[in-house]
C-alpha positions as CSV (number, residue, x, y, z in Angstrom):
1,X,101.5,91.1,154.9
2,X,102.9,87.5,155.0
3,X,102.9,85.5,151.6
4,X,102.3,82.5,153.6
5,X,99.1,83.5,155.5
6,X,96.7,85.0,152.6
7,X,93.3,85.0,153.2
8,X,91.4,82.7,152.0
9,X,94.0,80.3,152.4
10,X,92.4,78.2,149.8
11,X,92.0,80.6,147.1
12,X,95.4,81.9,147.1
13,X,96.6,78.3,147.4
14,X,94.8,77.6,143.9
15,X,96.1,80.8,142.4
16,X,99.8,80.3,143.4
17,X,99.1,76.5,141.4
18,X,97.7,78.5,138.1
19,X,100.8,80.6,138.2
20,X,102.9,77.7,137.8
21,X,101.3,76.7,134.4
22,X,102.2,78.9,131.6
23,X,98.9,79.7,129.7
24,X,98.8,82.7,126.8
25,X,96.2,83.3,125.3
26,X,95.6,80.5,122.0
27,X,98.3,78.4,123.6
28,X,96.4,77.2,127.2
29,X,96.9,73.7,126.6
30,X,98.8,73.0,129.7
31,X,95.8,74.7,132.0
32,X,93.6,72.8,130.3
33,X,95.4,69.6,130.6
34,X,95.4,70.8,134.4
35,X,92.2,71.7,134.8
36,X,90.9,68.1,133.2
37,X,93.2,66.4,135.9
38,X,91.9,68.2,138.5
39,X,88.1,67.7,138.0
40,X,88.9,63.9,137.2
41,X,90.9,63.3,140.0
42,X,88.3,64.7,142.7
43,X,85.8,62.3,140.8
44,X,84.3,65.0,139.4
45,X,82.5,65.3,135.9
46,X,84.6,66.9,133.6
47,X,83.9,67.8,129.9
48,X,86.2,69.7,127.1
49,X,84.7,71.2,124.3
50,X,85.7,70.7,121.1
51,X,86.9,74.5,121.2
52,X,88.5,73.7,124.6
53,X,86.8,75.4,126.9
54,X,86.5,73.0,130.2
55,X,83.6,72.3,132.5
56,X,83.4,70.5,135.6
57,X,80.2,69.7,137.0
58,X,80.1,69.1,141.0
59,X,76.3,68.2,142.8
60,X,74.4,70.2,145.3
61,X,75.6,69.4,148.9
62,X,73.2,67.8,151.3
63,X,69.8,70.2,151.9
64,X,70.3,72.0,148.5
65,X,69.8,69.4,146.1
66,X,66.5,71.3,144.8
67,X,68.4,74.8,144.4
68,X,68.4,75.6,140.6
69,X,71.7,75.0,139.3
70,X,74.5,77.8,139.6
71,X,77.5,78.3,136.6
72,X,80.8,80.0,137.5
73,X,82.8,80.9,135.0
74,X,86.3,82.4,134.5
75,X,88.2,82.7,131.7
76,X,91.8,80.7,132.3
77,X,93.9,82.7,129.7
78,X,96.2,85.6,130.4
79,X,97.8,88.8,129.3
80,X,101.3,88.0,129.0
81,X,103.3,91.5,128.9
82,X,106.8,92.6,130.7
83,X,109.0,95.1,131.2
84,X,111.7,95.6,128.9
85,X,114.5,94.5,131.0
86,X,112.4,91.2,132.2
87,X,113.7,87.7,130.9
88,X,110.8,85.4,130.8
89,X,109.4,83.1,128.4
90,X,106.2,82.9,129.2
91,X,105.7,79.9,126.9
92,X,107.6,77.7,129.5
93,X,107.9,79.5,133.0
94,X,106.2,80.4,136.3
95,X,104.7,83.9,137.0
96,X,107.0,85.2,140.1
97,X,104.8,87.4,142.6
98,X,105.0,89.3,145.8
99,X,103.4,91.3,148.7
100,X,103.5,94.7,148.6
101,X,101.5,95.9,151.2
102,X,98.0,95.0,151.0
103,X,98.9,94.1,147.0
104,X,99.9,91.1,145.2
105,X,102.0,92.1,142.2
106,X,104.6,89.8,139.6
107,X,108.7,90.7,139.4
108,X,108.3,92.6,136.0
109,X,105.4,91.0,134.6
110,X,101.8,90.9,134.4
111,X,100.1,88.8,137.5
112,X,97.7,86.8,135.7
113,X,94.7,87.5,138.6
114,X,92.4,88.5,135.5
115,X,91.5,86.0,135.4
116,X,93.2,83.6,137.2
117,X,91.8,84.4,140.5
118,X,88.5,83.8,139.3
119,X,89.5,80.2,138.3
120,X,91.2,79.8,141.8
121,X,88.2,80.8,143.3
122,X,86.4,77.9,141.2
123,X,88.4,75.5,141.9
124,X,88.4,76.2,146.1
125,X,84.8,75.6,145.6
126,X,85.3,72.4,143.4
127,X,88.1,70.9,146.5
128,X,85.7,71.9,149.4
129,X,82.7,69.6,150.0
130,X,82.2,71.3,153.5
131,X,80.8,74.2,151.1
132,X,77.0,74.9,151.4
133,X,75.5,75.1,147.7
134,X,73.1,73.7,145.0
135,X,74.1,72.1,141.8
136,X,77.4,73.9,140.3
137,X,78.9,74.3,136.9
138,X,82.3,75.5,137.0
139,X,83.5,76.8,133.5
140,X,86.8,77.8,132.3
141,X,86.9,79.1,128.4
142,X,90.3,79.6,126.8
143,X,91.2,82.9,124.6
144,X,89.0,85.4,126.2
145,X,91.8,87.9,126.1
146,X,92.7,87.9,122.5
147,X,89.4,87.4,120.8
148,X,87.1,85.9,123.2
149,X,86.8,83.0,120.8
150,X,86.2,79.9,123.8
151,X,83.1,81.9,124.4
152,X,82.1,82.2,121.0
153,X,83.0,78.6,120.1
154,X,80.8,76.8,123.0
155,X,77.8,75.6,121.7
156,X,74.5,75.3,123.1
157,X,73.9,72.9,125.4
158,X,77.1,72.9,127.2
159,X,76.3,74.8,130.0
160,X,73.4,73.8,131.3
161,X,72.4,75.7,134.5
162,X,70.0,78.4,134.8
163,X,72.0,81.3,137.2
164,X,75.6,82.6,135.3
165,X,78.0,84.2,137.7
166,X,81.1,85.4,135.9
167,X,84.5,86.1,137.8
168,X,86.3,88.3,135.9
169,X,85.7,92.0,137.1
170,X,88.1,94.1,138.9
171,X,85.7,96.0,141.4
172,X,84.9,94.8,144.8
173,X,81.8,96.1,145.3
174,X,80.9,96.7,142.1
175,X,78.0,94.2,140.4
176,X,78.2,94.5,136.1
177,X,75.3,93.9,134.3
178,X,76.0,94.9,130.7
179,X,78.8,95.4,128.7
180,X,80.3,96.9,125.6
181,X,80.3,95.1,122.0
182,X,83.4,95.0,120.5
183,X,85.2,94.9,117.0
184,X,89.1,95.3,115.8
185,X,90.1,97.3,112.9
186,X,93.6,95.6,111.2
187,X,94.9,98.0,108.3
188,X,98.2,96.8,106.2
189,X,100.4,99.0,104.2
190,X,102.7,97.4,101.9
191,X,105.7,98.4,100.2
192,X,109.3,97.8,98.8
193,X,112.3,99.5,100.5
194,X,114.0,102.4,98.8
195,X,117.8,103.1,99.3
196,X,118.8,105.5,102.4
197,X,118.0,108.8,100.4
198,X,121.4,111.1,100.2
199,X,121.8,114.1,102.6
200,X,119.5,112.8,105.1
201,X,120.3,112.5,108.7
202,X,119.1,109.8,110.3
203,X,117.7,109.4,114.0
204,X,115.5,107.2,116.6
205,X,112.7,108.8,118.7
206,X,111.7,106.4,121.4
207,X,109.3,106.8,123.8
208,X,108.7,104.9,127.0
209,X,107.2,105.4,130.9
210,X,103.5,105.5,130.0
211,X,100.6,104.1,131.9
212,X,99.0,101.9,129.6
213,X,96.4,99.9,130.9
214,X,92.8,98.5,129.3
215,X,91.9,99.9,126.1
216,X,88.2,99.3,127.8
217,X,87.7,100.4,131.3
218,X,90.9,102.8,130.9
219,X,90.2,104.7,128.5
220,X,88.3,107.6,130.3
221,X,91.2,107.9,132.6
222,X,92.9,110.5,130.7
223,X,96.3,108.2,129.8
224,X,97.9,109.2,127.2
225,X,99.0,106.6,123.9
226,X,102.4,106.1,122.8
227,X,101.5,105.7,119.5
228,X,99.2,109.3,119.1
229,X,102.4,110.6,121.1
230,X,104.4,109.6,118.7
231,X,102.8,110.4,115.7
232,X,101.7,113.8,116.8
233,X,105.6,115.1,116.6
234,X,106.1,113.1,113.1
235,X,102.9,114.6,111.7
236,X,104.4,117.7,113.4
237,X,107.7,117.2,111.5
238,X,106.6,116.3,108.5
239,X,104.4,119.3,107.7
240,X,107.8,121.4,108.0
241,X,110.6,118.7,106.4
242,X,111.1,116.2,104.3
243,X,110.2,113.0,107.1
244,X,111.1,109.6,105.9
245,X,110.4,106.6,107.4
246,X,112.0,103.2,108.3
247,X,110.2,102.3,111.3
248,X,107.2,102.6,113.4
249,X,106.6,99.9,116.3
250,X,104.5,100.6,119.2
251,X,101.7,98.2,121.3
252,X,102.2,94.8,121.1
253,X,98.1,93.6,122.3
254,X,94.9,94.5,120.4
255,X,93.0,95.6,123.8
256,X,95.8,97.3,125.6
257,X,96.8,100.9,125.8
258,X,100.1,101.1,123.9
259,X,102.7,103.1,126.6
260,X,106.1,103.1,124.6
261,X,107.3,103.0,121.3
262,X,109.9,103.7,118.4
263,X,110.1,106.0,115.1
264,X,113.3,105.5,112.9
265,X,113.2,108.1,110.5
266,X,115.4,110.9,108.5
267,X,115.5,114.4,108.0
268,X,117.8,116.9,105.6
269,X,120.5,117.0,107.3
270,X,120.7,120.7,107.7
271,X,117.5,120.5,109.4
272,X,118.8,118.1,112.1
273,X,118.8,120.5,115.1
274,X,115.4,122.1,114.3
275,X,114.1,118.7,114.7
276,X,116.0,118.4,118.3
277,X,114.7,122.0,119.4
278,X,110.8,121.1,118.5
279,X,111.1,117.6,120.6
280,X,112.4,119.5,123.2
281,X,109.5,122.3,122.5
282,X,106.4,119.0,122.0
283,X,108.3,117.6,125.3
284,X,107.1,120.4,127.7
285,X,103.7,120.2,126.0
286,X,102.8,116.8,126.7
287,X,104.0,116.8,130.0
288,X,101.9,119.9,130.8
289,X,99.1,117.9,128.9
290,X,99.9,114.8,131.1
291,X,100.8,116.5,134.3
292,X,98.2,114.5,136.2
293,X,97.9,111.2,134.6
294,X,101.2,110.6,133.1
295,X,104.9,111.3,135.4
296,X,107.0,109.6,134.2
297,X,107.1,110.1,130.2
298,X,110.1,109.7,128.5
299,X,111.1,110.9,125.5
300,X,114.8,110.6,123.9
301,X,116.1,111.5,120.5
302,X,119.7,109.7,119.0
303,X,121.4,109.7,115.7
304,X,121.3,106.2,114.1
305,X,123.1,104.6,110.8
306,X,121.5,105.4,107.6
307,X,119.0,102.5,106.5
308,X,116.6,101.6,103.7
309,X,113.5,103.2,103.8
310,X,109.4,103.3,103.3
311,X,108.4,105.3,100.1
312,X,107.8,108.7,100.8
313,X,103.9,108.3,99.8
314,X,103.6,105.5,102.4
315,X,105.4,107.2,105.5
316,X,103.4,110.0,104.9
317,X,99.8,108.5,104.3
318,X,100.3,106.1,107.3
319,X,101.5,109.0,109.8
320,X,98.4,111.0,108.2
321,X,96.3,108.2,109.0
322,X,96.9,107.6,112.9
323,X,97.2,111.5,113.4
324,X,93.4,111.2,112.0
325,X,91.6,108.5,113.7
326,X,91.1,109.9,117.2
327,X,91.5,107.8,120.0
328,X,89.8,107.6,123.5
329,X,86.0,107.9,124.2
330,X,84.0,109.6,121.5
331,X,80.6,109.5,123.3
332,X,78.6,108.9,126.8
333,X,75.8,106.4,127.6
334,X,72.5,108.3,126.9
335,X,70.2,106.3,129.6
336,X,70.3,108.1,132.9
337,X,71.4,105.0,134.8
338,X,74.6,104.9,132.9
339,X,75.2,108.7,132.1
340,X,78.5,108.1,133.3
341,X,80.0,105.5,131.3
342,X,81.6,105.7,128.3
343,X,79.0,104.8,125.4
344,X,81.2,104.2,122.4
345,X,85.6,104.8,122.2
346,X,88.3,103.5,120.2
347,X,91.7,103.0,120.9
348,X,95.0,102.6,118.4
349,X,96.4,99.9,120.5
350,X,99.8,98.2,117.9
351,X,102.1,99.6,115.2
352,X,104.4,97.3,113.9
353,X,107.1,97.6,110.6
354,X,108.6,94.5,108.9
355,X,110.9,94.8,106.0
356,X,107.8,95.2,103.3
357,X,104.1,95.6,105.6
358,X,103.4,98.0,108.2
359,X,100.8,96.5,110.6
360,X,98.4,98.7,112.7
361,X,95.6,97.1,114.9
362,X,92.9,99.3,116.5
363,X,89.9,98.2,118.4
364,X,86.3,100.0,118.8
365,X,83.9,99.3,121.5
366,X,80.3,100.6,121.8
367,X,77.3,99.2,124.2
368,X,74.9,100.6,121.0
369,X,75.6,98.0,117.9
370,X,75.0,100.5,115.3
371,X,77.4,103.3,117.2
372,X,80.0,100.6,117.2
373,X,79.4,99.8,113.6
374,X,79.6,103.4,112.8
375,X,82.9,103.6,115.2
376,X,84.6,100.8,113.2
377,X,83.6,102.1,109.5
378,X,84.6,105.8,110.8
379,X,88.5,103.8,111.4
380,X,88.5,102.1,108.6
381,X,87.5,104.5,106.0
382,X,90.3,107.0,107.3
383,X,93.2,103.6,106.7
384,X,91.1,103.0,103.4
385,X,92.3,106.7,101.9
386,X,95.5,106.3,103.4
387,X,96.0,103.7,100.7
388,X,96.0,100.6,103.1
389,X,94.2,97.0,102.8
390,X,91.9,97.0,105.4
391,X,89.6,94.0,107.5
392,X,87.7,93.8,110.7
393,X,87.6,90.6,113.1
394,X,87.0,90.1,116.4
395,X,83.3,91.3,116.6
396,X,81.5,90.4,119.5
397,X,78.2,91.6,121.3
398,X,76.8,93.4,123.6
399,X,75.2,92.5,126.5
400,X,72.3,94.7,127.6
401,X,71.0,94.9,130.7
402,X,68.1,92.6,132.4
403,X,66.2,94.7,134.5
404,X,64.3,91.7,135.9
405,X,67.4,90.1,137.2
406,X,66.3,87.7,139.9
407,X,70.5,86.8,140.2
408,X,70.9,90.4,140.5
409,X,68.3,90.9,143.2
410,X,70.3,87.8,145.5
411,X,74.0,89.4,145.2
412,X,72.8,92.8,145.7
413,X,70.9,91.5,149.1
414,X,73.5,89.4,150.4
415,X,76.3,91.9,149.9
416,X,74.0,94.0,152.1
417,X,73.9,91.7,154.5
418,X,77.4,91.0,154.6
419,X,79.0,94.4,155.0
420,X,76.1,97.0,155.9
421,X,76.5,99.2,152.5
422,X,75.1,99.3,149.1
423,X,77.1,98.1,146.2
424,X,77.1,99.3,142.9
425,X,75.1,98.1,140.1
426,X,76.5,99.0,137.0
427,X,77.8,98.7,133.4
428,X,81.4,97.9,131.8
429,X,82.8,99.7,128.6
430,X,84.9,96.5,127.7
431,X,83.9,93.1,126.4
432,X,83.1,90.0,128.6
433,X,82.2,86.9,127.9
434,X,78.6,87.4,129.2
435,X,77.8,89.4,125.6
436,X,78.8,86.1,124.0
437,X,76.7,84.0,126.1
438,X,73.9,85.6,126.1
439,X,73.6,85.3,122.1
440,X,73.8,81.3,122.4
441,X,72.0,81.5,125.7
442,X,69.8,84.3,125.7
443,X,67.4,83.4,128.7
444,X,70.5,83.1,131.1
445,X,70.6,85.1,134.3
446,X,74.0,86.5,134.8
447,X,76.3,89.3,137.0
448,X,79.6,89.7,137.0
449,X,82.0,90.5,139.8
450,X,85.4,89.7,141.5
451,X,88.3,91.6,143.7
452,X,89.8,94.8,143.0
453,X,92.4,94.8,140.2
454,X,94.5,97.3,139.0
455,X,97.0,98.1,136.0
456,X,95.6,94.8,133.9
457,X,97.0,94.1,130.8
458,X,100.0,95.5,132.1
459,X,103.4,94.7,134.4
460,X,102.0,97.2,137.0
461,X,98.9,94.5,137.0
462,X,98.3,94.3,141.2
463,X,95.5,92.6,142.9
464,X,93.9,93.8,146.7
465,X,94.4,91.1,148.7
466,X,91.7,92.2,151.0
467,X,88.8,92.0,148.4
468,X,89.6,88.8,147.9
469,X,88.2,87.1,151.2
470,X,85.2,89.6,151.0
471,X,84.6,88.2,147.2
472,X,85.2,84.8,148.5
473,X,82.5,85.3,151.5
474,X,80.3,87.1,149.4
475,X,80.2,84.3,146.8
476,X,79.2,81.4,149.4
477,X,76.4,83.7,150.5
478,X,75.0,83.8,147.2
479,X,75.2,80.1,146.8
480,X,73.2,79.0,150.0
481,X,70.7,81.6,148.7
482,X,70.1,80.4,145.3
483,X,66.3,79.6,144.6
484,X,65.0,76.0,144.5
485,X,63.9,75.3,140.7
């Protein structure tokens, strides 16, 4: 497929601008700088909320002044993750992508599609008056990715139209119309550094070639986590020897399934090679475990320099703790429409060591409050006996499902019409901004839906270029069929 003749043209033409304009998450000031421009400059009402989340306002084309007014909304932030080798700085420079087959991926990093196509497609809509629709809101909120805080910060009032259609799913064909609440679990060890003990050999077990992938809509799939890898072979270790600990870092994002990592750490010396033998012994284990989800794990095991260390008490509670809080999806949806969705999970998703704190950040999401309440104090009480300080942030709601959805009703109808099959109606086990919204808006009619993603959150992040133009055409259907008020 030639770069220069995506479909829709106008879409992709917006996307390839977005990628020019660095935007992390808590640090999109440029995008919205460029987004402001961009509604102003088409003459186009623009407003920025105080927490910066940017709406453009753009009136119904001829005929459809009467339809009730339509929101769009996207989130303009993005995962910023790499490979190891990749020189970026993502503060400062372009994403790079390319075609591979019917797929648009980045050169070693992650695309930027979730959700950046979803503003793209906005913003086609915004420089198009040929465009048949009603009155439209298009809405960008910042942060969604680290904290969905530019949902949480809008206030009531800012949005103002009736009908909320929210780009930011990675199934074509797929229509979501609920979604999991959400909260993250931080626990903090401290400690002072004690001299490299005498005797003790020292040695670095890294880990690297996992999947990763979405702590949410992944974590059925059966990939494994560099950190439970990891610790599983300490915990392993340290029942038979003497394990000290310099270092554990593993995960560097709250909502993303960690897939490498490092363990510094020291044994007796005389028990050196046992330790070599059982790595090679846990080895063939996991990759029998793995042998359909995970091909490419990587494990290696080198001698290192003798360096201070964690006190024995600490190395040992915090490798006791992470081999006890389970990880993955704990429970199923109990209403017969959603039977097969995961219900309530939680994922160890960042381990990191400075000289005197050891960091670990794990995230629990449930569509039942009170399981995810439960999920999160079940977390925390096992870091709490470990010894660590422990707090939760990040909570955010669920979004339960409308079964009188008249928005609902139109995208299922048109899609039919459009391409002669049924689409799926269905829920999300991971946190979107709709949950937030519909706390500050609760009578608000909303669906979610956009083009097939895969590996977000990750460098092997890839978007199906096909899905887009049936998105895109679906999207214009539903606006010309939008109810009068």
């Amino acid at each position: 497929m030639d770069k220069n003749n995506l479909k829709p043209s106008c879409v992709f033409e917006q996307f390839a601008a977005i990628n020019k304009i660095p935007r992390p998450s808590k640090r999109e000031e440029k995008i919205i700088e460029y987004l402001r421009e961009f509604g102003t400059k088409r003459g186009l009402e623009t407003i920025v909320d105080e927490t910066g989340n940017v709406l453009i306002r753009k009136k119904a084309s001829k005929g459809y002044e009467n339809k009730k007014t339509v929101i769009l909304q996207s989130h303009m932030d993005m995962v910023c993750d790499k490979l190891v080798d990749v020189d970026i700085d993502f503060d400062n420079d372009p994403i790079e992508t390319y075609i591979d087959g019917d797929w648009m991926r980045a050169k070693g990093t992650t695309l930027g599609a979730d959700d950046g196509i979803g503003c793209a497609m906005e913003m086609a809509i915004l420089d198009d008056d040929t465009l048949e629709h009603g009155p439209i809101e298009c809405v960008f909120t910042r942060d969604e990715e680290t904290g969905l805080t530019g949902a949480d910060g809008m206030k009531e009032g800012f949005m103002t139209g009736d009908m909320l259609i929210n780009l930011d799913s990675e199934d074509e064909g797929q229509f979501f119309i609920s979604c999991a609440g959400g909260v993250t679990t931080r626990a903090k060890f401290t400690f002072e550094r004690e001299a490299a003990p005498e005797g003790y050999f020292f040695m670095k077990l890294s880990l690297k070639g996992l999947h990763g992938g979405h702590s949410g809509d992944d974590i059925n799939k059966k990939f494994a986590n560099g950190i439970k890898l990891l610790t599983r072979f300490i915990y392993m270790e340290q029942e038979k020897f003497d394990v000290r600990i310099a270092s554990f870092n593993s995960g560097k994002l709250h909502n993303a399934i960690p897939r490498d990592g490092i363990v510094v750490f020291a044994v007796p010396s005389q028990y050196k090679e046992d330790v070599r033998v059982d790595l090679n012994v846990y080895t063939a284990d996991v990759e029998d475990e793995f042998h359909v989800t995970e091909d490419a794990i990587d494990f290696n095991l080198e001698s290192v320099d003798a360096t201070p260390v964690m006190p024995s008490s600490v190395g040992k509670n915090l490798i006791l703790a992470l081999q006890a809080v389970d990880n993955g999806p704990f429970s199923m949806c109990q209403d017969e429409a959603l039977a097969w969705m995961v219900e309530t999970s939680s994922n160890v998703a960042s381990v990191q060591t400075t000289e005197n704190e050891i960091n670990v950040v794990a995230s629990q999401r449930s569509n039942v409050m009170s399981n995810l309440n439960n999920m999160g104090n079940t977390v925390k009480a096992a870091f709490q006996l470990a010894g660590a300080e422990v707090k939760q942030d990040g909570s955010y709601p669920a979004w339960k499902m409308n079964p009188n959805s008249k928005l609902t009703d139109i995208v299922v109808e048109t899609y039919k019409k459009l391409f002669n099959k049924e689409p799926k109606v269905i829920g999300i086990h991971a946190g979107l901004e709709c949950g937030l919204f519909s706390k500050t808006y609760p009578n608000l009619d909303m669906v979610s839906m956009g083009p097939t993603l895969r590996g977000v959150h990750s460098p092997d992040e890839r978007l199906l270029i096909p899905t887009v133009q049936m998105v895109w055409d679906h999207l214009l259907e539903i606006l010309k069929n939008i109810p009068e008020e």
